[in-house]
C-alpha positions as CSV (number, residue, x, y, z in Angstrom):
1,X,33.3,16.6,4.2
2,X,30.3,14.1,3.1
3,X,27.5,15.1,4.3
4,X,24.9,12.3,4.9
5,X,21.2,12.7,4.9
6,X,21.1,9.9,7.9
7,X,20.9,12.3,10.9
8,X,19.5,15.4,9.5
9,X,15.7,16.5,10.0
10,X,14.2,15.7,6.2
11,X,10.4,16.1,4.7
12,X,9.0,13.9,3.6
13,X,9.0,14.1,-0.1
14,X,5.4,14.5,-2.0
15,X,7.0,14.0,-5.4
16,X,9.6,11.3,-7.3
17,X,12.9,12.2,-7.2
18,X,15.8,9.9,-7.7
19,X,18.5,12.2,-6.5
20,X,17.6,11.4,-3.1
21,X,19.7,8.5,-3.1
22,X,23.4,9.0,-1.4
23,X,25.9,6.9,-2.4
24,X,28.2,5.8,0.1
25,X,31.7,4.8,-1.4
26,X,32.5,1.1,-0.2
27,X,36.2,1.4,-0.6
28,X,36.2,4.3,2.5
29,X,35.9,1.6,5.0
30,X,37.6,-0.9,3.2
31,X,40.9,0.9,3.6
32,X,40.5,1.1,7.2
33,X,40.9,-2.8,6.4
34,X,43.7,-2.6,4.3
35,X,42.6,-2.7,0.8
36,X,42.9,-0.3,-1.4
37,X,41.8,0.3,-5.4
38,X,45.2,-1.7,-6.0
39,X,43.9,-5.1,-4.1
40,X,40.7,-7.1,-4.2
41,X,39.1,-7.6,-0.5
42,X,39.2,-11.4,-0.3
43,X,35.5,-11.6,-0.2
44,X,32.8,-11.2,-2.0
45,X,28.7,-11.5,-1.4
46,X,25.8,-9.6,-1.8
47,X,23.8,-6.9,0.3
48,X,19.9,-8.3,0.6
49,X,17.7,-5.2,1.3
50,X,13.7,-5.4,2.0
51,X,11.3,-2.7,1.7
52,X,8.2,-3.0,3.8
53,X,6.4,0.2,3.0
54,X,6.6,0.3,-1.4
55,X,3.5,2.6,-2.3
56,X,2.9,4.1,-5.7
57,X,-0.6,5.5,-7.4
58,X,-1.5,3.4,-10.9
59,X,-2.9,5.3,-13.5
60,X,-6.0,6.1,-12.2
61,X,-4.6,7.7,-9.4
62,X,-5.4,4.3,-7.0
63,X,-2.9,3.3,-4.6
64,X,-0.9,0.0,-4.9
65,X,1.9,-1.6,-2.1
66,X,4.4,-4.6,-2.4
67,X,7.0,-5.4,-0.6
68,X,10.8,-5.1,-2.4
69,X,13.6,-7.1,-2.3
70,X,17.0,-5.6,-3.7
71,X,19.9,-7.7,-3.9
72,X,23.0,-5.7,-4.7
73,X,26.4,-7.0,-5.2
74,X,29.1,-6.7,-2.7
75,X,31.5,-5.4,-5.7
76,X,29.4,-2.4,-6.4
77,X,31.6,0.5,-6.2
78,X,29.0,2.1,-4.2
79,X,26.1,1.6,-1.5
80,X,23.6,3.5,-0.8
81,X,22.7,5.6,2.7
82,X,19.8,3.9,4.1
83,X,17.7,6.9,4.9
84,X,18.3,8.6,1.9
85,X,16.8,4.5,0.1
86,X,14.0,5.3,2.9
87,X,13.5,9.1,1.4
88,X,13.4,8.2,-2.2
89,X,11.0,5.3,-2.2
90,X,8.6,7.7,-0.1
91,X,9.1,9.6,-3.2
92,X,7.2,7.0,-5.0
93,X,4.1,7.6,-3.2
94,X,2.3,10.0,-5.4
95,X,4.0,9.0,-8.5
96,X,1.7,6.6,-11.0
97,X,3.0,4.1,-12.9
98,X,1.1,1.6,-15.5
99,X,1.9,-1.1,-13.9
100,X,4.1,-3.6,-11.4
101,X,6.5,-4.0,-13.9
102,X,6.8,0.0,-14.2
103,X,7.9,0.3,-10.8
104,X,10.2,-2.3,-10.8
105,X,12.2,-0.8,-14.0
106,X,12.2,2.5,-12.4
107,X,13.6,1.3,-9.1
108,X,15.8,-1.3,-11.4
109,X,17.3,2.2,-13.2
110,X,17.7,4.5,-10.5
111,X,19.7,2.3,-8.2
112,X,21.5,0.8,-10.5
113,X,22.8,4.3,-11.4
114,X,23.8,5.5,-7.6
115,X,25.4,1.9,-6.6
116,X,27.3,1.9,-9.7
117,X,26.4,-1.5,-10.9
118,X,23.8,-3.8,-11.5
119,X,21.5,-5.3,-8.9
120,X,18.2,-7.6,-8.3
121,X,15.0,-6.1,-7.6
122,X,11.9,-8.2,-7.1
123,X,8.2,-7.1,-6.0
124,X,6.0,-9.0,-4.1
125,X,2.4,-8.1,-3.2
126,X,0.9,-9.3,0.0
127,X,-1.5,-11.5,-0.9
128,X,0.9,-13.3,-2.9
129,X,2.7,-14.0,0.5
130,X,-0.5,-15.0,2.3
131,X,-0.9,-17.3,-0.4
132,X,2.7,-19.0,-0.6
133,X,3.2,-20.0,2.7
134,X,6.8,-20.5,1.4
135,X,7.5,-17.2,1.0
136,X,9.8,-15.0,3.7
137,X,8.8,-17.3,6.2
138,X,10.1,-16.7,9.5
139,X,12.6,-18.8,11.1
140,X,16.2,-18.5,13.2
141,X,19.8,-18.5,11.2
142,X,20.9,-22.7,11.9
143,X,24.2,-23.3,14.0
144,X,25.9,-23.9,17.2
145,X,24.3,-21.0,19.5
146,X,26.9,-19.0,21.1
147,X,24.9,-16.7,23.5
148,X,24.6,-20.2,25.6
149,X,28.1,-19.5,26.8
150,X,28.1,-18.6,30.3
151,X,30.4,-16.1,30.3
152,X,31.2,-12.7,31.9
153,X,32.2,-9.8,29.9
154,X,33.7,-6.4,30.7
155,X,31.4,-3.3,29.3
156,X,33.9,-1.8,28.0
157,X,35.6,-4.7,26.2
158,X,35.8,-3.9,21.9
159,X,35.9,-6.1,19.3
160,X,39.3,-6.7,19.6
161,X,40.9,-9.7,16.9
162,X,43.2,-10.9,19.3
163,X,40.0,-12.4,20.9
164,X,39.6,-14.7,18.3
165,X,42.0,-17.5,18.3
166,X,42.2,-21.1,16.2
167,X,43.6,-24.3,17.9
168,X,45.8,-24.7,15.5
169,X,47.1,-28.5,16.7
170,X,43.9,-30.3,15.8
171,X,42.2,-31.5,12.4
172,X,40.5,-29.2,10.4
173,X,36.6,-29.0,11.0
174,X,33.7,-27.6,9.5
175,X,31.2,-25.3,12.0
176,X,28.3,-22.8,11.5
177,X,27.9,-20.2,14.6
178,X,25.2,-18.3,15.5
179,X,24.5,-15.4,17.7
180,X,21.7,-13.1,18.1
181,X,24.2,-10.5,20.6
182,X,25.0,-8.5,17.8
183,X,24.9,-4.8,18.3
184,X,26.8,-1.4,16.9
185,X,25.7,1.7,16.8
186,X,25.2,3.9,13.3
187,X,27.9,6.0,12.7
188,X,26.1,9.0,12.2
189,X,22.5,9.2,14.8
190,X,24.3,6.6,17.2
191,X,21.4,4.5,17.3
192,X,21.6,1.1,18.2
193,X,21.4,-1.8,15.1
194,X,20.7,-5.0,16.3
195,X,21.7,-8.1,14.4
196,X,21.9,-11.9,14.2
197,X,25.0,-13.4,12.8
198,X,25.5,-16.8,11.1
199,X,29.7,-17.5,10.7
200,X,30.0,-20.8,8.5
201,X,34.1,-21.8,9.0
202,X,35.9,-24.4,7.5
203,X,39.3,-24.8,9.0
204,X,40.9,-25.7,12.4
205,X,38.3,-25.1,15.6
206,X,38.1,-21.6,16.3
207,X,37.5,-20.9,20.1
208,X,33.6,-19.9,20.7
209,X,34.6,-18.0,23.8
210,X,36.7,-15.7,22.2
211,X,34.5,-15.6,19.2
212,X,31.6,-14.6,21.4
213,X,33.5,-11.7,23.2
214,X,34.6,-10.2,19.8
215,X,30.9,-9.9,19.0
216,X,29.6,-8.6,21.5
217,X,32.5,-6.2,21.6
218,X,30.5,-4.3,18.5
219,X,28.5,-2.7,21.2
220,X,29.9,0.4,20.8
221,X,31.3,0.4,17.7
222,X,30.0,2.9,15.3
223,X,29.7,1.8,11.9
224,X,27.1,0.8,8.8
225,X,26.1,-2.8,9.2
226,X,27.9,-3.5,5.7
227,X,31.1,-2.2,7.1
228,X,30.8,-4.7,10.6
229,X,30.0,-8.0,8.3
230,X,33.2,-7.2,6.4
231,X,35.3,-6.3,9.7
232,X,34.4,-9.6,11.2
233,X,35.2,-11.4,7.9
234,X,38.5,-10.1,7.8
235,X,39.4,-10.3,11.2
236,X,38.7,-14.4,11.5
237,X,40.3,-15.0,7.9
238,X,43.3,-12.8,9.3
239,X,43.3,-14.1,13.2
240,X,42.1,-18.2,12.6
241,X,43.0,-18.7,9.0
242,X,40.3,-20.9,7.9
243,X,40.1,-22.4,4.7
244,X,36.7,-21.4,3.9
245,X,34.7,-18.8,5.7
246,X,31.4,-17.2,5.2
247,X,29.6,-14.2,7.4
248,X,26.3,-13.3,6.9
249,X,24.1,-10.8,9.3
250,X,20.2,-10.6,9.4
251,X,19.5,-6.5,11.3
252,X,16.5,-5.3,12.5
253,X,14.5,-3.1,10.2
254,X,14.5,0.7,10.8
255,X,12.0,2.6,9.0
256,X,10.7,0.1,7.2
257,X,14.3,-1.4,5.7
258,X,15.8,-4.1,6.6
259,X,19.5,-4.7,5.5
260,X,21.5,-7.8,5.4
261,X,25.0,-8.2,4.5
262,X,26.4,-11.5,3.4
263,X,30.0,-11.9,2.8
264,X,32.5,-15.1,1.9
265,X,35.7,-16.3,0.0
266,X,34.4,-19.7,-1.3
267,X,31.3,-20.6,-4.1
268,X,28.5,-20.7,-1.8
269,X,25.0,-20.2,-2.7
270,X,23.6,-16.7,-1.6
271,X,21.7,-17.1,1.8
272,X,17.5,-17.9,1.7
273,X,16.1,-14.4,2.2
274,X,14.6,-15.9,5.7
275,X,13.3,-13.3,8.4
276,X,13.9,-14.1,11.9
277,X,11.6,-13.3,15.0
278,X,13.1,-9.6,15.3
279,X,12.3,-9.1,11.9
């Protein structure tokens, strides 16, 4: 049985060690979906991560911060348990490196090694944010708003697909959705993770009702937020057949990592690495 580090009482670590990352194979949950090493998910995307609280010592024992991005490919093999990412850059804390470019290579080296391929790292000090205004500005996912539905919902409802139906008698149309109701729980602690969703859909109108019960149905599901981007992927691509789909999910940060899966079927730029007002 795995045994994930999420959940348990952990110290702090006071020295570097890599082999606090716990790798979390991606093809467990995607054979809950019905793919298997045989057949190719009909997605792909990328995971965006940020890291709010990077600290390392430079060589004159001095501390230095930035803030991370990591952008990791959908077709790793593996991801990576978010406490044990939270555990192992503590570990940088006392660590020194020469320089930014140091740190960067050593985070570049060691994740690369757990998630089983290749990924994007970039550093960012603060006063280089302060002085772009450009940079991770903060502003809400664009689309039709969903949560303006009046509608009345069971507690108990789940995200069931049959909720989401396409009216399959009109003309194909192209829509972006958007709703900040978003909410599982993690499968290990059971706390909440709160999200906002963006759905781009090309294909015949898919009905927002129905659409807006399914997510809110997440409530008290109990899963990692790159397992609940992929579930509603493939549950619209199975339910409304569109011809081109895209779902992308912005969560809250916990302990000072944010994680934001983006997922789709057609060649569409990766999503601006935008911060809303929960974030």
């Amino acid at each position: 049985m795995t045994e994930f580090v999420l959940g348990q009482q952990s110290a702090y670590p006071n020295q570097y060690d890599p082999s606090l990352l716990f790798p979390i194979a991606r093809s467990d949950n995607r054979s809950t979906l019905g793919f298997n090493a045989q057949s190719t998910p009909p997605f792909f995307g990328v995971d965006i991560w940020n890291a709010y609280e990077l600290a390392w010592l430079n060589l004159k024992g001095k501390p230095q911060i930035a803030l991370a991005e990591f952008i990791i490919p959908a077709e790793s093999p593996n991801m990576i348990e978010s406490k044990s990412f939270k555990l192992y850059l503590n570990s940088l804390n006392q660590h020194c490196f020469a320089d930014l470019a140091s740190v960067r290579a050593c985070l570049q080296k060691d994740l690369a090694k757990v998630l089983g391929a290749s990924l994007q790292v970039k550093l960012v000090q603060p006063n280089e944010v302060t002085a772009n205004k450009k940079m991770n500005p903060i502003e809400e996912l664009e689309g039709q708003l969903l949560d303006r539905l009046d509608i009345e919902i069971n507690s108990h409802q789940k995200a069931d697909p049959l909720l989401l139906q396409a009216d399959h008698k009109s003309a194909p149309i192209t829509q972006t959705f958007v709703s900040h109701l978003l909410k599982s729980n993690c499968p290990v602690t059971g706390q909440p993770d709160w999200a906002s969703v963006q759905i781009q859909y090309q294909g015949r109108p898919i009905q927002e009702e129905g659409l807006l019960r399914y997510l809110i149905g997440f409530r008290q599901l109990g899963e990692f937020h790159e397992h609940c981007v992929e579930k509603i992927f493939c549950d619209i691509k199975a339910q409304c057949k569109p011809e081109k789909l895209s779902v992308y999910a912005r969560y809250t940060r916990r302990g000072g990592l944010d994680i934001n899966p983006f997922r789709t079927d057609y060649n569409a730029a990766w999503p601006n690495n935008i911060r809303h007002a929960r974030q």
